[in-house]
C-alpha positions in Angstrom: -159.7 44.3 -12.5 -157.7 40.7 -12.3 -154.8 42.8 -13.0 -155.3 44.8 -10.4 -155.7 41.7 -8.2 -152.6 39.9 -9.8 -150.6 42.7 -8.8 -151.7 42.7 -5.3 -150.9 39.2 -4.7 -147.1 39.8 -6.1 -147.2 42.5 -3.7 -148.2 40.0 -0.5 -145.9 37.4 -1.4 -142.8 39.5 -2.2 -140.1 40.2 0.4 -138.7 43.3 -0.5 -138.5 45.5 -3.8 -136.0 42.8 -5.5 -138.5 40.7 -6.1 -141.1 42.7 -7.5 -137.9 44.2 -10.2 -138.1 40.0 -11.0 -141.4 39.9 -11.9 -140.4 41.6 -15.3 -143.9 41.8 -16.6 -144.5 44.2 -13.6 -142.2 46.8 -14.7 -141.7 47.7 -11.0 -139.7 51.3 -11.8 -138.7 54.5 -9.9 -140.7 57.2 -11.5 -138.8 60.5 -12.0 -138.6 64.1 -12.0 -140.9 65.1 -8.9 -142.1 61.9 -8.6 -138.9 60.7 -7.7 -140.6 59.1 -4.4 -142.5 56.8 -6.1 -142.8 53.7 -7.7 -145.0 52.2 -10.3 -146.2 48.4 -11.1 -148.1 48.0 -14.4 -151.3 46.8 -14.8 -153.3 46.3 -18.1 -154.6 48.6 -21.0 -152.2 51.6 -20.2 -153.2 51.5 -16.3 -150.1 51.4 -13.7 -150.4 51.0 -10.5 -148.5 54.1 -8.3 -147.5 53.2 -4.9 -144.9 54.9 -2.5 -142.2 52.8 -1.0 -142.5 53.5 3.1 -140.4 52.5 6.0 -141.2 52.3 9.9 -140.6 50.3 12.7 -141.9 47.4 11.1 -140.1 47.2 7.8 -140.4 48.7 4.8 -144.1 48.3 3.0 -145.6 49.6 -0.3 -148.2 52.6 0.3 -150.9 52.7 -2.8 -151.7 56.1 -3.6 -153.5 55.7 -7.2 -154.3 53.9 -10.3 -153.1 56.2 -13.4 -153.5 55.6 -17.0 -150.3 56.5 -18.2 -152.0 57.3 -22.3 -153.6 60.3 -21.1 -152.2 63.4 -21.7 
């Protein structure tokens, strides 16, 4: 769970998407195929964190649509 949490905070505190590709131990990563829309951060024990990257009026923000173990079949 303090991954989770870890993640969370790099989220907050970044400015845009560059910063999260910094964090290298994120593995912040376009997904592909027909997930080509989203994004994913890692977390521990084969857990990523899948978000969509969304843009209105305000800016661009980071829409969280699951945790996914990425080990299961």
């Amino acid at each position: 769970m303090d991954a989770f949490f870890d993640v969370m905070t790099a989220i907050v505190h970044a400015r845009d998407e560059r910063d999260l590709r910094e964090l290298k131990h994120l593995h912040f990563e376009k997904l592909k195929g027909k997930r080509k829309y989203q994004r994913s951060l890692a977390l521990h024990g084969g857990f990523r964190l899948i978000v969509q990257l969304v843009e209105d009026s305000d800016g661009n923000y980071l829409f969280i649509e699951e945790i996914e173990d990425y080990h299961k079949g």
